[in-house]
C-alpha positions in Angstrom: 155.1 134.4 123.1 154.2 131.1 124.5 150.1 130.4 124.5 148.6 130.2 128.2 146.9 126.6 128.7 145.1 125.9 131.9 145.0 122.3 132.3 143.4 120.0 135.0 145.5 117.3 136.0 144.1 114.0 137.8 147.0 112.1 139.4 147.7 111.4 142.9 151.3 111.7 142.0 152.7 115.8 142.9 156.0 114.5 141.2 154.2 112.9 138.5 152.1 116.2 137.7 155.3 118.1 137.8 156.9 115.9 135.1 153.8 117.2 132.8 154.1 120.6 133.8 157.7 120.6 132.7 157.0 118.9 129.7 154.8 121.2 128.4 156.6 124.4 129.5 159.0 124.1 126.0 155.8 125.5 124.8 152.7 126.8 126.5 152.6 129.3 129.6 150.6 126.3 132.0 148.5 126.9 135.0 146.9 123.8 136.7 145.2 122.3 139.4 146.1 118.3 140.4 142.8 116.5 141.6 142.7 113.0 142.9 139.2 111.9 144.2 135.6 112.3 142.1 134.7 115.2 144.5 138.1 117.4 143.9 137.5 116.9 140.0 133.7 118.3 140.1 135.0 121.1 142.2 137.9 122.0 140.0 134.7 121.3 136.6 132.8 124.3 138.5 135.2 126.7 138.0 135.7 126.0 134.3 137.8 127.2 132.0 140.3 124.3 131.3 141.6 123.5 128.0 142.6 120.5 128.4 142.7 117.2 130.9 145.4 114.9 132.1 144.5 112.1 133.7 146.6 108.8 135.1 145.0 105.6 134.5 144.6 103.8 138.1 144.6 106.0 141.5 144.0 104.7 144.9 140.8 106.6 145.3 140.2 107.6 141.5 140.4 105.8 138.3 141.3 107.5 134.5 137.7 105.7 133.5 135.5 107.3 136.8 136.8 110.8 136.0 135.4 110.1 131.7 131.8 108.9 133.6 132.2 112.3 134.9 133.2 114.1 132.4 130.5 112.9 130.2 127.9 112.9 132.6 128.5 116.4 133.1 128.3 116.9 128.9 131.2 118.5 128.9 133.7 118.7 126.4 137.3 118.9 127.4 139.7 117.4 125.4 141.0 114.0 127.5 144.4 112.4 127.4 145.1 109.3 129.6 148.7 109.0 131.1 149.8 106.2 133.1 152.8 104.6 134.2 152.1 101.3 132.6 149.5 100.9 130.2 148.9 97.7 127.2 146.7 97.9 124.4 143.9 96.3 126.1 143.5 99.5 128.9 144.5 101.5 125.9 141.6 100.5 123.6 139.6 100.2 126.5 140.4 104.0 127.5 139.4 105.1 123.7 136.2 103.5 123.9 135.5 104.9 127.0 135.7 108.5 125.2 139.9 109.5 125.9 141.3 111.4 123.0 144.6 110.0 123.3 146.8 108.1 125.4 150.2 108.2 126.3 153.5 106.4 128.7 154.9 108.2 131.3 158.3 107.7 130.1 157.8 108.6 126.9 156.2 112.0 126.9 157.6 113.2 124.0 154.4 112.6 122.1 152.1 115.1 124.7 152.6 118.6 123.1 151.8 117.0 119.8 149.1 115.1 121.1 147.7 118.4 123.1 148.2 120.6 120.0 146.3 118.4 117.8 143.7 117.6 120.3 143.0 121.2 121.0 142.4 121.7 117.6 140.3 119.2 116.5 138.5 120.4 119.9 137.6 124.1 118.1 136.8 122.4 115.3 134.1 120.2 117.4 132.7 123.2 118.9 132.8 124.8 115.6 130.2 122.1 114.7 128.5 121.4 117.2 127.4 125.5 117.1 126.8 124.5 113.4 124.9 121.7 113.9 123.1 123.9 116.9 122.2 126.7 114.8 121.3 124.2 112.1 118.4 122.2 114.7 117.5 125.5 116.2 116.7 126.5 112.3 114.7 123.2 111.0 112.9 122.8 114.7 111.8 127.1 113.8 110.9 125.8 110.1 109.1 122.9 111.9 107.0 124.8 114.4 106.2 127.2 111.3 104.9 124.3 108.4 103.0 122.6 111.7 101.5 125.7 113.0 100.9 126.8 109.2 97.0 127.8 108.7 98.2 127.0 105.4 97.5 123.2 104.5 101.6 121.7 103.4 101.9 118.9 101.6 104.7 116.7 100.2 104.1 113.5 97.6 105.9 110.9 96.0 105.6 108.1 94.0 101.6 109.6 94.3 101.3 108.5 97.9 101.6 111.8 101.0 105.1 111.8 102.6 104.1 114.2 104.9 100.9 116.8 105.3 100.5 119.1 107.9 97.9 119.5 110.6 96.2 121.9 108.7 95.9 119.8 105.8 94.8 117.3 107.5 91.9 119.0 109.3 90.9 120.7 105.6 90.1 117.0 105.1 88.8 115.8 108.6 92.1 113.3 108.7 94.6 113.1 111.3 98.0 112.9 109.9 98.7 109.8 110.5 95.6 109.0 108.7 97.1 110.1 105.5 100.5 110.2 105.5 102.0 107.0 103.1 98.3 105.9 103.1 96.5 108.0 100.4 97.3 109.9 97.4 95.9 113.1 96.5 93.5 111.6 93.9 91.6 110.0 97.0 91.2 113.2 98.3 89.3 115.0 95.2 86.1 114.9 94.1 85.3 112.4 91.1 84.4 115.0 88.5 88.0 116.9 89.1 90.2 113.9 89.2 90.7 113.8 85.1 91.6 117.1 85.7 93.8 116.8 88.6 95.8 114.4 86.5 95.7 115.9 83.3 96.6 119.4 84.5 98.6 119.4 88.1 100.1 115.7 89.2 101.3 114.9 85.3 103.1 118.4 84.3 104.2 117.8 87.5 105.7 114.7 87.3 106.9 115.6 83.3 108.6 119.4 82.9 106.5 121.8 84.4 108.7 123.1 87.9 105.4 124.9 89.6 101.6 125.1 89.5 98.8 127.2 90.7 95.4 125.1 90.1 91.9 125.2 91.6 90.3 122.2 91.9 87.2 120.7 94.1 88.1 118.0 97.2 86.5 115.4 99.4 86.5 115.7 103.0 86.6 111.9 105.1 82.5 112.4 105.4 82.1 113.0 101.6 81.1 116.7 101.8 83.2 118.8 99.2 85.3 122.0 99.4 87.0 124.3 97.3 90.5 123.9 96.9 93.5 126.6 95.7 96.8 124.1 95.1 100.2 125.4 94.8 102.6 122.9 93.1 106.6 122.6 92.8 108.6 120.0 91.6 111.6 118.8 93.3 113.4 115.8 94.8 113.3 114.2 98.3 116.3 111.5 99.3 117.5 111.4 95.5 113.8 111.0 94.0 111.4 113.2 92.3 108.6 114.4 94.6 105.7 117.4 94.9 105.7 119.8 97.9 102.8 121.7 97.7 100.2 124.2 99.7 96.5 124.1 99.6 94.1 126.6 100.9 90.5 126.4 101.7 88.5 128.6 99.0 85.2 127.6 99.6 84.1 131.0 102.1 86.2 133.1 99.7 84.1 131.6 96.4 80.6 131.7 98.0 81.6 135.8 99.0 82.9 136.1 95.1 79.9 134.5 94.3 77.3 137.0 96.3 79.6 139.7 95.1 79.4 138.9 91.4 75.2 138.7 92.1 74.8 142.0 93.7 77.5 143.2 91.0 75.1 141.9 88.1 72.2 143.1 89.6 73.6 147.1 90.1 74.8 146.8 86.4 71.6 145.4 85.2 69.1 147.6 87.4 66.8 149.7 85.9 67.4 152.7 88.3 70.7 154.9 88.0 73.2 154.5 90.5 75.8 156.5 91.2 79.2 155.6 93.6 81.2 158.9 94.9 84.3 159.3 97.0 84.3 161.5 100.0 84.5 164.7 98.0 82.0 164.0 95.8 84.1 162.7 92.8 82.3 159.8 90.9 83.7 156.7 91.1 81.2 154.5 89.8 78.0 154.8 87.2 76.0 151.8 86.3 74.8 151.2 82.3 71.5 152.8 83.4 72.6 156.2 84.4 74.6 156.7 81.5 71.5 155.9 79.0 69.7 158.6 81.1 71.8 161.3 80.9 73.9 160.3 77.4 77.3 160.8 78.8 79.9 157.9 78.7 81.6 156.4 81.4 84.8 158.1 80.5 83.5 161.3 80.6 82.0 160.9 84.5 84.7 159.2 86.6 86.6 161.7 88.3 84.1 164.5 87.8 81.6 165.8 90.0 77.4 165.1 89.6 77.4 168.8 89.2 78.1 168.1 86.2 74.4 167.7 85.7 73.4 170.8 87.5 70.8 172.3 85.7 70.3 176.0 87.3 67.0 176.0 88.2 67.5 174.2 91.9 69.0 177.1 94.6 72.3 176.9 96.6 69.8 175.9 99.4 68.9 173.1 98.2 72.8 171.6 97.1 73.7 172.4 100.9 71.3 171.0 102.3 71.7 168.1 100.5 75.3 167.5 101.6 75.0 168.2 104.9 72.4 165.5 105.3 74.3 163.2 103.4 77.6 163.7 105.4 76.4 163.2 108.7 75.7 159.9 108.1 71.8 160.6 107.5 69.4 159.3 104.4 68.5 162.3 101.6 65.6 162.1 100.0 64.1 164.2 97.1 64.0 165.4 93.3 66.5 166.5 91.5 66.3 168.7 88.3 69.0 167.7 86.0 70.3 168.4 82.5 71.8 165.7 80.3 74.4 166.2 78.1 72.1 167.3 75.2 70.9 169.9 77.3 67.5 168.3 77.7 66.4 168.9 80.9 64.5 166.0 83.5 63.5 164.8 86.4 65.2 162.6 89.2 63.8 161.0 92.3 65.8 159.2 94.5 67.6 158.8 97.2 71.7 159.5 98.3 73.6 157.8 101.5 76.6 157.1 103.2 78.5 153.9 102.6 80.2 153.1 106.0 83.3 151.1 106.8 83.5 148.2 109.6 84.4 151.3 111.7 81.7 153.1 110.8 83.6 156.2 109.0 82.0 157.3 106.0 84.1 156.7 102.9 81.6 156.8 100.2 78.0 158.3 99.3 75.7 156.3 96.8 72.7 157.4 94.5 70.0 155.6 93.8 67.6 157.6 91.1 64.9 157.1 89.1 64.2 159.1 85.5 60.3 160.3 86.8 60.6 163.4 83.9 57.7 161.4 82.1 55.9 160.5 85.4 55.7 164.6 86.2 54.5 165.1 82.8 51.5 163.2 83.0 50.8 164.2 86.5 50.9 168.5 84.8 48.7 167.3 82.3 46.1 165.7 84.5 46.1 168.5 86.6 45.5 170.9 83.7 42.8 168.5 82.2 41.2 168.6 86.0 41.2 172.5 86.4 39.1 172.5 82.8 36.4 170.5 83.6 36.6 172.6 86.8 35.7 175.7 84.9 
């Protein structure tokens, strides 16, 4: 079965166009349209469809080379063979460089099935690329508006100098871009007291056998103030040479919060009150150092249970739900608490039990803050006893 072609013929010549249609019937099915004037061939372009164009070389109204400005102007691409009745090497050169595919006699068209057939494939093979090459620019222009829009600061280095650095990077640094890029190396950029370190342990593994690093180190803004910096480092190679492609992140916020953190941390652990962290049912989470020396268990032996663990059996089932029903609306509980400790002693617990709230405001955790006062109590009896003698 003979392949359909639809071809668009540009001749002025009927007879001539039918010499091509004949010609080509040994072996496609061909359906065509004959143009002759600039206005009939963008008419017969905005139908589309056409697999192929024929087009004579001079024309009393037309020429072979107006109807390429067209085609090209349009950006369409049609593969475009040039028949005429005479033509030398000059027009014929002149006709390639002008952006024809091929170009034939018309005597001598024994060559235009071959020259169609090969021209139709090297045409799917063109669009076959040109998608490639589309997807390919659609992909690196995506990666492109990702690594500029990056809140991550992206950096690439060679030969110790920036070969690129992102917007971010360079506002981490209060630079522009252009203010860095094969300007400054990243030794410019840190603080004095971290360079040696810089070198010694990121840009030289680096640069010797290491393939990636993670390493913290302190930088130096454009107006001398410092930050700190978290670097991720990868060896690799840019136009046949060893380079660094790298991310850095602005750590100073997070270290400051890790910081407070690691105060209020040290300063629960040290305290010399007990404190006590549950969950929402009641199940400890947490005991500081103190609470275990008041009540002699370990740490081991609290987590997961529940304070009434201490219960001693003197305080009434009042008193518990009363407790907890303060406590888990939200509201402030304050009071004593008589407790036993693992040795059975009993004693005596001031303090105080809330809610810890999320950012939402939902209750997620209760906390106790007590105080050993057994000793307090007992000196308070015994001054009241020594008061109601010299009474009598």
């Amino acid at each position: 079965m003979k392949h359909a072609l639809r071809i668009l013929i540009i001749d002025d010549s009927p007879d001539d166009a039918a010499l091509i249609i004949r010609q080509l019937q040994r072996e496609f099915a061909p359906s065509f349209e004959r143009v002759e004037t600039a206005e009939e061939m963008q008419a017969a372009l905005d139908k589309g469809g056409w697999h192929i164009i024929v087009s004579d070389w001079v024309m009393p109204s037309f020429s072979g080379l107006s109807a390429l400005h067209i085609l090209h102007e349009r950006g369409i691409d049609i593969p475009f063979i040039m028949v005429s009745g005479q033509m030398g090497e000059d027009v014929a050169v002149e006709a390639m460089r002008a952006g024809a595919h091929d170009y034939l006699i018309k005597d001598r068209l024994t060559r235009l099935i071959p020259a169609i057939k090969r021209e139709l494939n090297e045409s799917v093979v063109r669009r076959e690329r040109r998608s490639a090459q589309e997807a390919l620019s659609a992909t690196e222009a995506r990666f492109q508006s990702l690594v500029e829009q990056s809140l991550v600061g992206i950096f690439m280095l060679q030969n110790d100098l920036f070969i690129y650095v992102n917007p971010k990077f360079a506002q981490l640094f209060c630079y522009q871009p252009e203010d860095l890029i094969e300007k400054k190396s990243l030794l410019e950029l840190v603080a004095q007291d971290d360079q040696l370190r810089v070198i010694t342990q990121f840009l030289r593994p680096l640069s010797e056998d290491c393939d990636s690093l993670h390493f913290f180190f302190q930088g130096r803004r454009s107006d001398a103030s410092s930050l700190d910096l978290e670097v991720n480092g990868t060896r690799t190679r840019i136009n046949g040479r060893p380079a660094v492609i790298g991310t850095i992140l602005d750590i100073t916020e997070r270290k400051r919060t890790e910081a407070e953190l690691s105060k209020l941390w040290r300063a629960v652990e040290q305290s010399p009150v007990s404190v006590v962290i549950t969950d929402l049912m009641g199940k400890i989470e947490y005991v500081n150092p103190k609470f275990l020396d008041v009540t002699g268990y370990t740490e081991d032996e609290l987590v997961g249970q529940n304070p009434s663990i201490l219960k001693s059996g003197t305080m009434g089932r009042d008193f518990y739900q009363n407790l907890w029903q303060t406590i888990s609306s939200g509201r402030e509980w304050h009071g004593e608490l008589h407790n036993r400790k693992k040795s059975g002693e009993l004693f005596w617990e001031s303090g105080s039990i809330s809610a810890i709230k999320n950012s939402e405001g939902r209750i997620t955790h209760f906390v106790a803050v007590k105080e050993d006062v057994t000793e307090k109590k007992r000196q308070i009896d015994q001054l009241r006893q020594v008061q109601k003698m010299e009474a009598v």
